[in-house]
N, C-alpha and C positions, 0 to 999 in steps of 0.2 A: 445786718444780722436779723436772721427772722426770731420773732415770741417764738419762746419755748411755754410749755405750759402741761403740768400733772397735777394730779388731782388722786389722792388714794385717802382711802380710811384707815385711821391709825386704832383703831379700836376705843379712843375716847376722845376724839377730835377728826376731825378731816384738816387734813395737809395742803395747802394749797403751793405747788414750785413752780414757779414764774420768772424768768428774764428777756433781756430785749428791750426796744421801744416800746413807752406805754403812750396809749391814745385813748381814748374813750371808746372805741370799735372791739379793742381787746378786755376793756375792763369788762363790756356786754355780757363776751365768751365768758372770761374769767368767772363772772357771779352768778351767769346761767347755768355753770358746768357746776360750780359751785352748791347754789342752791340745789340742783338735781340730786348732787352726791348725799346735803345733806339731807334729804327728804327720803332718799333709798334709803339710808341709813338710821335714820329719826336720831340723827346726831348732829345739833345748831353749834357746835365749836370750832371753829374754824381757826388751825394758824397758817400765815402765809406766809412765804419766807422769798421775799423778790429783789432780783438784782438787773434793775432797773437800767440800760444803757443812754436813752433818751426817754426826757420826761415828758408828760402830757403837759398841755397847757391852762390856764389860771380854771379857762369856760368849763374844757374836761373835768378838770379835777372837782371844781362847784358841783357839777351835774348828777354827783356819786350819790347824794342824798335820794334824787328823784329817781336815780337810776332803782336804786335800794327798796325805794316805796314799788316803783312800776315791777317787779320781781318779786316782791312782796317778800321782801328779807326785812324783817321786823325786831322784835323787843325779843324774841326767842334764841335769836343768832347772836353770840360775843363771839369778836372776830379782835385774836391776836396777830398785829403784823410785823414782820420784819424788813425793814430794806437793808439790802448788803451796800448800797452803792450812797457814802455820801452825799451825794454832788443831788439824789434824787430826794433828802431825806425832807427838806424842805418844802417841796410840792406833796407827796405824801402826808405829812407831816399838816397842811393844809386841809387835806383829803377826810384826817383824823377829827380836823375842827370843826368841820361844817359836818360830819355825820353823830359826830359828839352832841353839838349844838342842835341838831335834829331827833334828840334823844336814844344817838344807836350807841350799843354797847360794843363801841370799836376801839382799840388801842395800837399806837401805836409803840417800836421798837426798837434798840439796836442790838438785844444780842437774843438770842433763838431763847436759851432759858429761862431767860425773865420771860420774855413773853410767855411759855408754855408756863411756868409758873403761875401768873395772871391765868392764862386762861382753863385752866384746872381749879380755880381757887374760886368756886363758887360765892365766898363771901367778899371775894377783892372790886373794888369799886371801878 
């Protein structure tokens, strides 16, 4: 199965829809395309809503923080995410901790509302 991958402006977020195998080659795309939308937009909200068929592994997933810094997605960007696929939620879930512990304002999800709640709610941590 190939990544799928869209990217539109929701008028107070950017939307990120993603499935397919994830690898670090596609997160690149993912937070490049990303970044661009939000900088067209001067809107740092991002929710992603991915339904992940194969997972990246441990090295990938660690890399998110440097990938984040070298792109220069910083303290401006809260990024609420969603995975649909169990089995993925774990490595994601990892993804959350080390960009966490990097001081990024990333969260992760299991159901689309909460997330979008979070990430609308200016004062939520």
């Amino acid at each position: 199965m190939d990544n799928r991958l869209q990217i539109t402006f929701e008028q107070q977020f950017v939307r990120i829809l993603s499935d397919g195998e994830k690898n670090y080659e596609f997160s690149r795309k993912v937070w490049t395309q990303a970044r661009q939308a939000c900088q067209k937009y001067d809107c740092y909200k991002i929710l992603g809503i991915a339904d992940t068929t194969i997972q990246m592994g441990t090295w990938d997933a660690f890399s998110h923080a440097d990938l984040f810094s070298e792109l220069q997605i910083d303290n401006r960007y809260r990024i609420a995410w969603v995975e649909l696929n169990p089995e993925a939620y774990q490595t994601t879930f990892f993804i959350e901790t080390v960009l966490f512990n990097r001081g990024f304002s990333a969260r992760l999800f299991l159901d689309e509302r909460e997330a979008l709640e979070w990430l609308l709610n200016d004062d939520a941590d």
